[in-house]
Backbone as a chain_set.jsonl record, in Angstrom:
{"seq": "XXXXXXXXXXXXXXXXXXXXXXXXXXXXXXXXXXXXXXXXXXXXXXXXXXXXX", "coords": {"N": [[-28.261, -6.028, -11.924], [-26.235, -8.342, -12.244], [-24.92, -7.561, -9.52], [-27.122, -8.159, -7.904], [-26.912, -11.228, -8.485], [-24.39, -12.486, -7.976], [-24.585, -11.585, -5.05], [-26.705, -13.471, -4.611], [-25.243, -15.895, -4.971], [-23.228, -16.321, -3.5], [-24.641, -16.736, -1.182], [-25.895, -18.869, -1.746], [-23.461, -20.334, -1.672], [-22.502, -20.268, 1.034], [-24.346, -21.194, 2.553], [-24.551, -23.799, 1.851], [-21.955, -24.127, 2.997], [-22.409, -23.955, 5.412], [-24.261, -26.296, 5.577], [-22.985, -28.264, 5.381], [-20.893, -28.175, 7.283], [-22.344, -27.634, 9.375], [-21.998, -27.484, 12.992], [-19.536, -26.499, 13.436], [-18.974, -24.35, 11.438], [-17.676, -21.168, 10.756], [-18.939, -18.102, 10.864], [-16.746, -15.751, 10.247], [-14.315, -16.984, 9.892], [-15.193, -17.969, 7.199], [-16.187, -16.108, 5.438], [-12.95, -14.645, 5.731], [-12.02, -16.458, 4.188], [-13.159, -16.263, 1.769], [-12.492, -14.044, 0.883], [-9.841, -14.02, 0.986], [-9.065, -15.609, -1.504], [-9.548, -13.677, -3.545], [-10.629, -11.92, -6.496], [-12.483, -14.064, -8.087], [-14.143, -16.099, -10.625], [-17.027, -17.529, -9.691], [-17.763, -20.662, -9.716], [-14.619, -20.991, -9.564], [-14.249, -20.434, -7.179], [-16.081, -22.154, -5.766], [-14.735, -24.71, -5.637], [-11.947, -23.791, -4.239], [-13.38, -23.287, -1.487], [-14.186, -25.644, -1.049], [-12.068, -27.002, -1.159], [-10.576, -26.521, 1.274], [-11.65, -27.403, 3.649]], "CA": [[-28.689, -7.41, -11.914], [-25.417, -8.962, -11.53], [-24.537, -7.806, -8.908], [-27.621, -9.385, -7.38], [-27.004, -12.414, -8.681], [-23.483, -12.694, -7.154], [-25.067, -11.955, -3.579], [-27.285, -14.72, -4.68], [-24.564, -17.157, -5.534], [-22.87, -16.175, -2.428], [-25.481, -16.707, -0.399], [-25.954, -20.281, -1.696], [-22.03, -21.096, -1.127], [-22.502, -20.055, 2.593], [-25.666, -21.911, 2.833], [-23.661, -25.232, 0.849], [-21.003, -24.677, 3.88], [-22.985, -24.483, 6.596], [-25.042, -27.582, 5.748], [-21.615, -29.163, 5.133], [-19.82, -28.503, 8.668], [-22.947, -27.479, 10.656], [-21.779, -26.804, 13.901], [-17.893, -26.015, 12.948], [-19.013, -23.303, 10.412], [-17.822, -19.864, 11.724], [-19.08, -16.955, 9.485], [-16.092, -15.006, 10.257], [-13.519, -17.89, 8.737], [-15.638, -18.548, 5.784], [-15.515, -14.876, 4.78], [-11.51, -14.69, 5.398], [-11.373, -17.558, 2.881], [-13.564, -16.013, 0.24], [-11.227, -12.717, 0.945], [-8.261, -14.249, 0.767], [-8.703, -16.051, -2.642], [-9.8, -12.708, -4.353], [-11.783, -11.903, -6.965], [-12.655, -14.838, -9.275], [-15.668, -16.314, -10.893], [-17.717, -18.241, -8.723], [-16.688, -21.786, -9.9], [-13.182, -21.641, -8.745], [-14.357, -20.237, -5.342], [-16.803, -23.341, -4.882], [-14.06, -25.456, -4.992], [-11.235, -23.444, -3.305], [-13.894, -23.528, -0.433], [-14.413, -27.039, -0.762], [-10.694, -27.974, -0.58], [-9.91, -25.982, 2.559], [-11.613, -27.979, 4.9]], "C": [[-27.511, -8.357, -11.634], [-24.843, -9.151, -10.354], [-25.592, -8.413, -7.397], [-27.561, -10.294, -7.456], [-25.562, -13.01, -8.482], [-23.494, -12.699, -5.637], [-25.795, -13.199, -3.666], [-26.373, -15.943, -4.642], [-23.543, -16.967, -4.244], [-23.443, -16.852, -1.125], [-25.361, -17.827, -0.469], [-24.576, -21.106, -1.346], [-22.619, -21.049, 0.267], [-23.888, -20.844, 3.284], [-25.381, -23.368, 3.296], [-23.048, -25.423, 2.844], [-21.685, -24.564, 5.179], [-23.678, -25.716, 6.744], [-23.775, -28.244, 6.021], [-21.1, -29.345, 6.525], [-20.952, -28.339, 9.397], [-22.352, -26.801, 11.855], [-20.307, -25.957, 14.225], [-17.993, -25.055, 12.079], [-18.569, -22.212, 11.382], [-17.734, -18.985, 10.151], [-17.437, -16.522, 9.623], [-14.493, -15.812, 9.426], [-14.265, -18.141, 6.968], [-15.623, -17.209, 4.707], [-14.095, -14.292, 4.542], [-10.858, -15.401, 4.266], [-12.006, -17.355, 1.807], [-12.97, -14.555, -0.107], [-10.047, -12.941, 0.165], [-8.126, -14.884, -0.643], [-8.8, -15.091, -3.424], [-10.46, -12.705, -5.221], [-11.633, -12.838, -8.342], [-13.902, -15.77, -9.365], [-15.757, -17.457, -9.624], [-17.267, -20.237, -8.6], [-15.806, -22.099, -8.908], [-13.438, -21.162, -7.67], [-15.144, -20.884, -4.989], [-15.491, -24.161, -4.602], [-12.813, -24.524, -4.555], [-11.624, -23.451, -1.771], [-14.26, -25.035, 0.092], [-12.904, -27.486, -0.868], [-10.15, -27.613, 0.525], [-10.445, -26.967, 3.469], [-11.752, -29.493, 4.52]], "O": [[-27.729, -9.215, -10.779], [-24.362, -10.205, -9.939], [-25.185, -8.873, -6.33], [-28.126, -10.863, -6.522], [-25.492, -14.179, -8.862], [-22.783, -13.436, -4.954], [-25.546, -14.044, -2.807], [-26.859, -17.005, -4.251], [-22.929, -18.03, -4.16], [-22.778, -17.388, -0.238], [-24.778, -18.344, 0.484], [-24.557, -22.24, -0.867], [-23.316, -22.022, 0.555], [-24.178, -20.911, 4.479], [-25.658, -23.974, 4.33], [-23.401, -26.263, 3.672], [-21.278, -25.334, 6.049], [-23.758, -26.246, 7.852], [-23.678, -28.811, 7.109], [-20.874, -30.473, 6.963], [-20.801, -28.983, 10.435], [-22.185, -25.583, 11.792], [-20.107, -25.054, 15.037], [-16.861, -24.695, 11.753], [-18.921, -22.206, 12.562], [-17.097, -19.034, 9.098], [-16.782, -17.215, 8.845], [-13.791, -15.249, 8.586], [-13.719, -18.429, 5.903], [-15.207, -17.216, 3.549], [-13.846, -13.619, 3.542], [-9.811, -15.216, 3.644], [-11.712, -18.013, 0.808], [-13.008, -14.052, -1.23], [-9.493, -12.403, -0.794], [-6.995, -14.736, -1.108], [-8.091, -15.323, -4.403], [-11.29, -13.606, -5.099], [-10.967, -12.566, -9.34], [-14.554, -16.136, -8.387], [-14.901, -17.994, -8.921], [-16.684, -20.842, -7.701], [-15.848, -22.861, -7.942], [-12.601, -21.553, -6.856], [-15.423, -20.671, -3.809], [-15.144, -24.308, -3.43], [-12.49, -25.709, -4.633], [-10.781, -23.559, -0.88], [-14.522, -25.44, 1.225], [-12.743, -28.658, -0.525], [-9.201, -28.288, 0.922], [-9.58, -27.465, 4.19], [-11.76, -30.352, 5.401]]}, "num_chains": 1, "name": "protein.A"}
């Protein structure tokens, strides 16, 4: 169950940032930048994704 509910909460970041940039989203950056911060609760990887761009 969690770890459905981390694809879930995933899902809704990548959702968040596509509404956000629209046509500037590229999957393949938005996954490098939830890579590159590593593994930490969900929280601090909304906003680490919201201060990059």
């Amino acid at each position: 169950m969690k770890y459905y509910w981390g694809y879930l909460s995933l899902l809704d970041l990548r959702t968040a940032e596509q509404k956000r940039l629209g046509q500037d989203f590229d999957m393949k950056d938005f996954h490098r930048r939830v890579l590159k911060i590593g593994g930490v609760q969900f929280p601090v990887l909304e906003k680490y994704i919201d201060m990059i761009e």
